[in-house]
MMTF fields as JSON, N, C-alpha, C and O atoms, coordinates in Angstrom:
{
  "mmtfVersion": "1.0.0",
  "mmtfProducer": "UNKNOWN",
  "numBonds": 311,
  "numAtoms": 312,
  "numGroups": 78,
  "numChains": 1,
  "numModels": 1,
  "chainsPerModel": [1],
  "groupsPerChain": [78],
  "chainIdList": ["A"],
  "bondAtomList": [4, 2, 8, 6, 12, 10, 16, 14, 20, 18, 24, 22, 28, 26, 32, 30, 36, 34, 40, 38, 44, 42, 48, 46, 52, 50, 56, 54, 60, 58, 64, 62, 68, 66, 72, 70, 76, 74, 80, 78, 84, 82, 88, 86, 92, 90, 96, 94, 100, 98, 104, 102, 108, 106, 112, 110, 116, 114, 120, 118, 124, 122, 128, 126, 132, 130, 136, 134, 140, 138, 144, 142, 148, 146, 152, 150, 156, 154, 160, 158, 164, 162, 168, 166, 172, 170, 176, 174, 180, 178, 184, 182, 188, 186, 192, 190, 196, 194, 200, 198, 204, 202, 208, 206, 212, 210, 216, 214, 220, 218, 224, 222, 228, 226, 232, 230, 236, 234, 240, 238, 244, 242, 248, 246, 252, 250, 256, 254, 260, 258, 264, 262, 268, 266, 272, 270, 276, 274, 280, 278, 284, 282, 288, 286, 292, 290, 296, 294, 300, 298, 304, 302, 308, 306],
  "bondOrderList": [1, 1, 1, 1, 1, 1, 1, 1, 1, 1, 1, 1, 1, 1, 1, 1, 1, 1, 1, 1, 1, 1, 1, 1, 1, 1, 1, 1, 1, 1, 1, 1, 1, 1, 1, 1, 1, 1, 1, 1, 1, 1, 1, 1, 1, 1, 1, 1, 1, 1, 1, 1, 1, 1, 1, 1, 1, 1, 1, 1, 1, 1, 1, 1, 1, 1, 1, 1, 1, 1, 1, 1, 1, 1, 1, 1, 1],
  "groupList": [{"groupName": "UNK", "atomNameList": ["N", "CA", "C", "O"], "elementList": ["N", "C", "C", "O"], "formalChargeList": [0, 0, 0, 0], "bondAtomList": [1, 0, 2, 1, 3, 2], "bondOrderList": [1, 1, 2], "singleLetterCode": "X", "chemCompType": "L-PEPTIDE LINKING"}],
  "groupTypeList": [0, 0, 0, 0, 0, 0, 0, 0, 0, 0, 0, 0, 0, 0, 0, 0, 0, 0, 0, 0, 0, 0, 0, 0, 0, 0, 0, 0, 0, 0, 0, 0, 0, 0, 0, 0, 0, 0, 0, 0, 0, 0, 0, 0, 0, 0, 0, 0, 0, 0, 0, 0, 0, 0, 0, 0, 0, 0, 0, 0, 0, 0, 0, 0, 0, 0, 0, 0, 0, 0, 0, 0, 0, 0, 0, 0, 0, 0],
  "groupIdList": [1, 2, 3, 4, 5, 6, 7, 8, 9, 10, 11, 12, 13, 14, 15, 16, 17, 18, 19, 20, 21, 22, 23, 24, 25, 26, 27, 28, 29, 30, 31, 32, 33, 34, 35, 36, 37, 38, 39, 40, 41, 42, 43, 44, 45, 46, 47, 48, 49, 50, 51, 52, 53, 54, 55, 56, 57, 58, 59, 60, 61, 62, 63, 64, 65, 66, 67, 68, 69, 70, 71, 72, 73, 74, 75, 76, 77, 78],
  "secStructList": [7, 7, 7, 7, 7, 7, 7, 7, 6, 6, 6, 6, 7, 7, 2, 2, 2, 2, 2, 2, 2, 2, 2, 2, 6, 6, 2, 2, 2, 2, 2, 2, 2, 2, 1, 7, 7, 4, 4, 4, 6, 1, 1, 7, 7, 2, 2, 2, 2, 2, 2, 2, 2, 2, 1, 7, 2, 2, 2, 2, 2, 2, 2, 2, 2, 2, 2, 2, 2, 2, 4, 4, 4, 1, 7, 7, 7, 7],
  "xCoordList": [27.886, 27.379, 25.86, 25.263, 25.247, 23.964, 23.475, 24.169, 22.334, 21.442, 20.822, 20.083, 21.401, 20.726, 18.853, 18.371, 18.356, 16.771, 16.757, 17.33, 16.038, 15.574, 14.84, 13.896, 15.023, 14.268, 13.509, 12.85, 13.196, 12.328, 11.459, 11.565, 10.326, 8.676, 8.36, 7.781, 8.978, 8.431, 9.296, 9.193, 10.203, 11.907, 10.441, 9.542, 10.683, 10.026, 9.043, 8.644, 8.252, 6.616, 6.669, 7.625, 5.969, 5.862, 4.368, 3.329, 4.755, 3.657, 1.975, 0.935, 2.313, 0.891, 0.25, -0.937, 1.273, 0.724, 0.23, -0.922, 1.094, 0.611, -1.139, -2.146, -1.191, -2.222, -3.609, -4.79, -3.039, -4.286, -4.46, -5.579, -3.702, -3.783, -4.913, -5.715, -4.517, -4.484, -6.39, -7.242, -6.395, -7.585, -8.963, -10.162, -8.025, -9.172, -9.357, -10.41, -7.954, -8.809, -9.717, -10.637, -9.348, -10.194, -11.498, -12.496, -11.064, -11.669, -11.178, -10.086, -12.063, -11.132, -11.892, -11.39, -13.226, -14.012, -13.179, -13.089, -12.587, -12.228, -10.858, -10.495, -9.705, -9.015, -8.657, -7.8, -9.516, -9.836, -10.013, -9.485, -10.675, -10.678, -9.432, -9.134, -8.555, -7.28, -6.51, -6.052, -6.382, -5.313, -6.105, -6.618, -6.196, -7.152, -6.21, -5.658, -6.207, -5.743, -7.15, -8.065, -6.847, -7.932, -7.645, -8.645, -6.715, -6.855, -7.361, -7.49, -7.87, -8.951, -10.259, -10.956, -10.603, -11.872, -12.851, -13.946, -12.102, -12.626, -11.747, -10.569, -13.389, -12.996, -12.301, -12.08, -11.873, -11.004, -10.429, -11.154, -8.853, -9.034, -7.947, -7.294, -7.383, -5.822, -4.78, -3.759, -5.041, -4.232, -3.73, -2.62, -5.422, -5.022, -4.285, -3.195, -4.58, -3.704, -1.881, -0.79, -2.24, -0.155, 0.137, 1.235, -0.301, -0.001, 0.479, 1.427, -0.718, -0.076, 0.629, 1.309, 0.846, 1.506, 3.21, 4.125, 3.165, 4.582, 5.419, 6.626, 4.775, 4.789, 4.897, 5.356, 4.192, 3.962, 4.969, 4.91, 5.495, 6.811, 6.026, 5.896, 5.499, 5.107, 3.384, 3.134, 2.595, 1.228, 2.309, 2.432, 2.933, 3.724, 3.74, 3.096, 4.797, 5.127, 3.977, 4.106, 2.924, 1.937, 1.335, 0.943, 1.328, 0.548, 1.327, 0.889, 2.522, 3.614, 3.389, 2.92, 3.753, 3.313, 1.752, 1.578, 0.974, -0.646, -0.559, -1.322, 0.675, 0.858, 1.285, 0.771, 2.431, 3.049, 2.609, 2.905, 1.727, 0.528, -0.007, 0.21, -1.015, -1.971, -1.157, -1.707, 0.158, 0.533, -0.119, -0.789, 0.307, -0.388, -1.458, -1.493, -2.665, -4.197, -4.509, -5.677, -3.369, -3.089, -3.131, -2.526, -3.664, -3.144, -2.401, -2.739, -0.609, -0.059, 1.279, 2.102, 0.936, 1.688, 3.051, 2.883, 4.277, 5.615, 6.478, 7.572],
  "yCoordList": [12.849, 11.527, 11.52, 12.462, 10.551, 10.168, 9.583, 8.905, 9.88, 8.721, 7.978, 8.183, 6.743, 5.76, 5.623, 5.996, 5.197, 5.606, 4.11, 3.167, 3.822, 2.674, 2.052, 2.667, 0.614, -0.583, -0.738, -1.752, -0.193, -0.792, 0.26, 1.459, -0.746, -0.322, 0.912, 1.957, 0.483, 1.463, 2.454, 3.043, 2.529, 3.437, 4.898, 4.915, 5.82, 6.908, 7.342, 8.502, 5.934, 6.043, 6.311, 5.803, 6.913, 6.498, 5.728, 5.853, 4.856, 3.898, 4.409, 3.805, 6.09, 6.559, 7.058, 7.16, 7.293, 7.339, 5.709, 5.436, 4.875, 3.488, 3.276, 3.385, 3.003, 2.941, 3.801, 3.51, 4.84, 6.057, 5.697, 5.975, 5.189, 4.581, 3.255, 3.025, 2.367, 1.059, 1.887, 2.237, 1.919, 2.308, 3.161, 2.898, 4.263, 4.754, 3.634, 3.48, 2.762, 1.605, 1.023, 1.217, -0.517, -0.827, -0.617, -1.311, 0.429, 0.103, -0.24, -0.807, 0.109, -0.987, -2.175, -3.189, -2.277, -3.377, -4.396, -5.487, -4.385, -4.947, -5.35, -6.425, -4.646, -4.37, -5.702, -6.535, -5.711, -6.38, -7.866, -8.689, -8.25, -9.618, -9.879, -11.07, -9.142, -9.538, -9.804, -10.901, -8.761, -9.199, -9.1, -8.034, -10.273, -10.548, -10.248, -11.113, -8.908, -7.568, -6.854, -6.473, -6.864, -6.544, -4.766, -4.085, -4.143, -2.614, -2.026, -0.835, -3.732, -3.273, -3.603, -3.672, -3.867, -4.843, -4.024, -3.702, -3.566, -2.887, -1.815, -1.581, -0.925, 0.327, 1.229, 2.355, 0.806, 1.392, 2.962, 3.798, 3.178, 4.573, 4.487, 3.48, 5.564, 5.754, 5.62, 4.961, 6.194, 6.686, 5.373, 4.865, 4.716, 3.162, 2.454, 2.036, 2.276, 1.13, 1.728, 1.157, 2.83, 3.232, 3.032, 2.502, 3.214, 2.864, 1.311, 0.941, 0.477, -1.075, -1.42, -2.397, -0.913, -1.196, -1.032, -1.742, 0.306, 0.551, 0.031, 0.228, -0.921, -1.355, -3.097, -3.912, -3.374, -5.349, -4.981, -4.128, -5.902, -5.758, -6.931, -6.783, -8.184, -8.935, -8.282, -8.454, -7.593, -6.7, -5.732, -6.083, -4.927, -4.122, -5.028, -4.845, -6.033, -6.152, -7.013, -7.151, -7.399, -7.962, -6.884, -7.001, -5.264, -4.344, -4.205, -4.13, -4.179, -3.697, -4.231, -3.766, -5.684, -6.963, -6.327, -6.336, -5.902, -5.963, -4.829, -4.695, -3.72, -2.235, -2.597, -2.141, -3.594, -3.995, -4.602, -4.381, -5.514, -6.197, -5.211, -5.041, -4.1, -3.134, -1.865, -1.387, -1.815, -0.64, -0.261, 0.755, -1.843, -1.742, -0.982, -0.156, -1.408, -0.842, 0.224, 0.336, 1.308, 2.357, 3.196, 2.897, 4.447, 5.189, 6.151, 6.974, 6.095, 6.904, 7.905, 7.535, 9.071, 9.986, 9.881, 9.823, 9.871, 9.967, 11.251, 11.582],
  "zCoordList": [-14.904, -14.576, -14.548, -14.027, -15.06, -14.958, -13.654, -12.896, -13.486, -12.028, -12.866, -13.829, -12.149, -12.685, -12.206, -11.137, -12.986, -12.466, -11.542, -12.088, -9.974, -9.214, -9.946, -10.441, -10.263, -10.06, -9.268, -9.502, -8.306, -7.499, -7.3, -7.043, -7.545, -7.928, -6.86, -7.159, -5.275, -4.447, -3.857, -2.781, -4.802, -4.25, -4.431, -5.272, -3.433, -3.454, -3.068, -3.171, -2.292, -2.347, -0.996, -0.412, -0.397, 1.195, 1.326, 0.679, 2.487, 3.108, 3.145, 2.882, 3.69, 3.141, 1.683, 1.372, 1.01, -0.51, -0.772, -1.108, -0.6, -1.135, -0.364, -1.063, 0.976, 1.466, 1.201, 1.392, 0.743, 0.274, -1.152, -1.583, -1.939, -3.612, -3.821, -4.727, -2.307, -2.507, -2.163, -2.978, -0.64, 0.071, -1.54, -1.628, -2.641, -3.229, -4.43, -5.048, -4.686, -5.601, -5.802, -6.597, -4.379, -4.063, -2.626, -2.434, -1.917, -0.984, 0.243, 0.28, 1.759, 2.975, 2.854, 3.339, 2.192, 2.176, 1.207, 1.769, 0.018, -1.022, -0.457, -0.936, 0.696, 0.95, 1.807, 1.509, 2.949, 3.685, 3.35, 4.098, 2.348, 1.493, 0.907, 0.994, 0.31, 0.054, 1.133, 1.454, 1.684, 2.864, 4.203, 4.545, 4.98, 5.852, 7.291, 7.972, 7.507, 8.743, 8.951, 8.22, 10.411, 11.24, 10.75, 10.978, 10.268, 9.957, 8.999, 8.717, 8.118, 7.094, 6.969, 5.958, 8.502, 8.76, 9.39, 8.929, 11.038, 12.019, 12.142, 12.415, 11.653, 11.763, 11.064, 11.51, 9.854, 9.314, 8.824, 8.283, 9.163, 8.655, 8.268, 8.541, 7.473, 6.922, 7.753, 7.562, 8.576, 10.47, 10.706, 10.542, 11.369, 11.841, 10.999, 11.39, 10.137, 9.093, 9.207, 9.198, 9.286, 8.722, 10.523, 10.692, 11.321, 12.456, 12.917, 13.61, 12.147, 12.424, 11.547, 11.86, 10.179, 9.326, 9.401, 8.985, 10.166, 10.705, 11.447, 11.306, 12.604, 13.5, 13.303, 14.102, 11.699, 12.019, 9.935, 9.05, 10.128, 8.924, 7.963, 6.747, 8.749, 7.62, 6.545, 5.352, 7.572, 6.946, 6.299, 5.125, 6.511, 5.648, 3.998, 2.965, 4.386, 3.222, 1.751, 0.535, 2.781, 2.302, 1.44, 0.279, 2.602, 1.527, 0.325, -0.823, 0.704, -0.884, -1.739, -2.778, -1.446, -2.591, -3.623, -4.841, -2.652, -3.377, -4.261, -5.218, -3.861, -4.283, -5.377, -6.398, -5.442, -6.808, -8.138, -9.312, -7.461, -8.644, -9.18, -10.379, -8.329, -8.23, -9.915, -10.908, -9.442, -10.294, -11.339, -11.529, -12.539, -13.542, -13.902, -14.815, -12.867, -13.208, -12.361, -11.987, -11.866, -11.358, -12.067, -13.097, -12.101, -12.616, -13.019, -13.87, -12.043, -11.652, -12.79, -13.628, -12.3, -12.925, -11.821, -10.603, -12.411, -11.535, -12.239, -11.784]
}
């Protein structure tokens, strides 16, 4: 039998790979203008962000969404 390969963009990723992808793209400054969370404003660090991110489901899914657009002009090896 074969595995079927996931559809879905983020089957595999964990929350801190995305955030450390998103964070060396654009930035917490650039970051911060998209999605307007105080964990990309003040103070920012990898830590803090996966901390509120874990914790608030709608900033979660806001980051995913931006992860998903983002892929494209990613440059990721899987």
């Amino acid at each position: 039998m074969e595995q079927q390969k996931s559809k879905d963009p983020l089957h595999g990723i964990t929350l801190q790979k995305i955030v450390e992808q998103l964070v060396d793209f654009y930035g917490f400054d650039t970051l911060g203008e998209l999605i307007k969370i105080k964990c990309f404003t003040d103070n920012p660090t990898i830590k803090s962000c996966l901390t509120f991110l874990r914790k608030t489901d709608w900033a979660r899914k806001k980051v995913e969404e931006l992860y998903i657009r983002t892929l494209p002009k990613l440059k990721i090896k899987h």
